[in-house]
N, C-alpha and C positions, 0 to 999 in steps of 0.2 A: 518379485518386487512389483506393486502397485504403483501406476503413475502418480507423482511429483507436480502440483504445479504453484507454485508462487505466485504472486501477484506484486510484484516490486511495485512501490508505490511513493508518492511525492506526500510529503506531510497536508492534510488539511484538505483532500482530493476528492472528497465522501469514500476513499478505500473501506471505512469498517462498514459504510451502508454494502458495500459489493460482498466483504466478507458473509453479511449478516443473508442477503441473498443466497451464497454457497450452503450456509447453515439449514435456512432453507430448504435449501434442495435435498438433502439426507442422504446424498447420495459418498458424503466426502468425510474422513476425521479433519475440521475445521481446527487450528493450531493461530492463536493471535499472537504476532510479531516476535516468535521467540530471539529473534537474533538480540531486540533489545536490551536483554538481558546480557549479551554481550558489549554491546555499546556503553549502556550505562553503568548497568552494574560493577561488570570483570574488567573491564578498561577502564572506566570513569571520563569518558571521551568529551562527556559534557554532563551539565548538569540536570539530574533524572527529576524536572520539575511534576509534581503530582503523580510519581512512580509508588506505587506497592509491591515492593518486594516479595513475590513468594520464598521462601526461602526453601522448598522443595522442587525449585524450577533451577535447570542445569545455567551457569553462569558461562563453563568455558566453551568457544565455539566448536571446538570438536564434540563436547558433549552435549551439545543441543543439534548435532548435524545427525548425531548418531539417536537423541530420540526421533527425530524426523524418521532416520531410514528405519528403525524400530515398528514406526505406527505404519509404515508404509507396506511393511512386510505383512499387515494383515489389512487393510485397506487402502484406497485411495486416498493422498491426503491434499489438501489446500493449506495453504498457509499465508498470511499476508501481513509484509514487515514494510518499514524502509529500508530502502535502495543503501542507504548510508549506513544500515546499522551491522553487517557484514562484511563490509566493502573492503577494510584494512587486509580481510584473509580472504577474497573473492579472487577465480581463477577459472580456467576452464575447465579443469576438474571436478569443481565448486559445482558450478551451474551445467555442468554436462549430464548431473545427478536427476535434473527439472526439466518440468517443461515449460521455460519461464515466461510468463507474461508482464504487461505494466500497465499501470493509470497514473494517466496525469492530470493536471489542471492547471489552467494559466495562473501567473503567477501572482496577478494584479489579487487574483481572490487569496490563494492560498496563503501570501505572506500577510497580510493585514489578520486573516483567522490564526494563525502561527502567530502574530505577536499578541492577540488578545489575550491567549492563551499563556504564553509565555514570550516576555518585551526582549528577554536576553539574548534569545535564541542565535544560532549561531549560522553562520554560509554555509557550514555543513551540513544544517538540520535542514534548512531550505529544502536539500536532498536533489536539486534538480541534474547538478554535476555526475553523480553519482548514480543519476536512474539514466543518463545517456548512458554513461562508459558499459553497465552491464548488460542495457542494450545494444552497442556498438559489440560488444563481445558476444552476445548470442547470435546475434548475425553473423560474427565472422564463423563462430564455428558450426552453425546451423544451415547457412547460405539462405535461409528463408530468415522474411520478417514477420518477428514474434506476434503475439498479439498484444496490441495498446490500444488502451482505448482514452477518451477524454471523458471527465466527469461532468463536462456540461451539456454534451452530446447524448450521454447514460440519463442527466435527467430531463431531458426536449426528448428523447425516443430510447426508452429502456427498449423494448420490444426488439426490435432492428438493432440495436450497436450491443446487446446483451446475446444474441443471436447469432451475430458474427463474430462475437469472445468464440463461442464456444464452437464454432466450424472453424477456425484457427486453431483453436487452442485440441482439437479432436476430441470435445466430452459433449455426451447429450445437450439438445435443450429442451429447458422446463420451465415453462413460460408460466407455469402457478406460484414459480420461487421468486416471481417478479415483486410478490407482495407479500406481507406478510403481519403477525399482530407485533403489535407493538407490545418489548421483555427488553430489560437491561440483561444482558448473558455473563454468565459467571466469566467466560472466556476475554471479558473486558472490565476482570478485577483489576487487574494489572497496572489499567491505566484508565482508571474507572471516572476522571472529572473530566477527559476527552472527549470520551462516547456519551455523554448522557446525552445529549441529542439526539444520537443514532437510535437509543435507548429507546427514544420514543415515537420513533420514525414506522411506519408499517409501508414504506416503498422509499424510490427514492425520487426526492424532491431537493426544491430550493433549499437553500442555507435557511435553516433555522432560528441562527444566531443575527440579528442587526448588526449593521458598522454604520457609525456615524464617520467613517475618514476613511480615507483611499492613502496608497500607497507614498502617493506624494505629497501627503501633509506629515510625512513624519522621511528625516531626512536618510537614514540609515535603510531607511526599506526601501526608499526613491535606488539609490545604490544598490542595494541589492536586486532589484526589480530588473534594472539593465542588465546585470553581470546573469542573473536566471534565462532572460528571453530568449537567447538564443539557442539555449541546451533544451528548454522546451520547445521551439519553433522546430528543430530536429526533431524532436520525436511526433510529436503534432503530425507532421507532413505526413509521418504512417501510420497516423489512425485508421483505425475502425471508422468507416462513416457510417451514418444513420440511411 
């Protein structure tokens, strides 16, 4: 079996720019967020705003574990979901399969890109509760700290905190995968009105997108902004530095 390794991620973090870096690299079978198809789909845990169903993509979580271990038996694979979108059937077992990593991003950005996208969204989707617990749990059973890194630190020094993923995480680096041409990838049908951004990014950079409003002009995300900061300020403290 070929190494495993995740990339648990917070919504809205640049995660599909890190993906789109792995792709990149060629060195990996690249897999986007299959768990979500257990979230939304086979559970209906909330609602799959701007989802395209493949309908030849495994729904129930055991059958989406087992294509993972499937591709893995002939290559290396990466894969990058949320944190939240497994989490109901997450265990040690679960992630003892990986070699799990995470990206975060504070929250002041994430949530206002999260609701532009979608106003409903939910404290679950926020995802930040949910990307501690399975970090607190790889730590317990690993005794080392994973690899995390922040999205704002990846775009002030890709070079240095992309370089330190991958001496954590024990895979080459390939500092050519830093940049890349600008392609929307089939691998972001799925959930194709997220990524167009990403779509058209050839590194990673600043948000794309404008916001005329921060978190505290809008009262539901003031609230959620407090209840997030401390699950990210825990993971934060064991970033990757630049």
């Amino acid at each position: 079996m070929n190494v495993i390794v995740p990339l648990w991620s917070v919504p809205r973090s640049i995660s599909t720019a890190f993906e789109r870096m792995m792709m990149e690299r060629g060195d990996f079978k690249v897999i986007h967020e299959p768990f979500s198809y257990f979230f939304y789909a086979k559970e209906q845990s909330a609602a799959a705003i701007g989802m395209n169903v493949d309908p030849d993509h495994p729904q129930d979580f055991d059958d989406i574990l087992a294509m993972i271990l499937k591709e893995a038996e002939k290559q290396p694979v990466f894969f990058k979901d949320m944190a939240y979108h497994p989490f109901t059937r997450t265990n040690e077992e679960f992630l003892g399969k990986f070699v799990n990593t995470f990206i975060i991003r504070d929250p002041a950005i994430t949530l206002i890109s999260h609701y532009k996208m979608n106003p409903e969204f939910t404290f679950t989707e926020a995802g930040y509760v949910e990307a501690l617990a399975l970090f607190e749990m790889t730590l317990k059973m690993t005794g080392e700290v994973p690899a995390v890194v922040d999205a704002e630190d990846i775009i002030t020094n890709p070079h240095s905190v992309i370089k330190g993923y991958c001496e954590v995480t024990g895979i080459p680096f390939i500092p050519e995968a830093l940049t890349w041409n600008a392609e929307f990838k089939k691998e972001w049908k799925t959930w194709e009105t997220w990524h167009l951004d990403t779509g058209k990014s050839s590194g990673f950079t600043k948000d794309m997108e404008p916001f005329d409003f921060t978190v505290n002009d809008v009262p539901r995300l003031a609230e959620m902004y407090e209840k997030c900061m401390p699950y990210y300020q825990k993971m934060y403290d064991h970033r990757i530095r630049p």
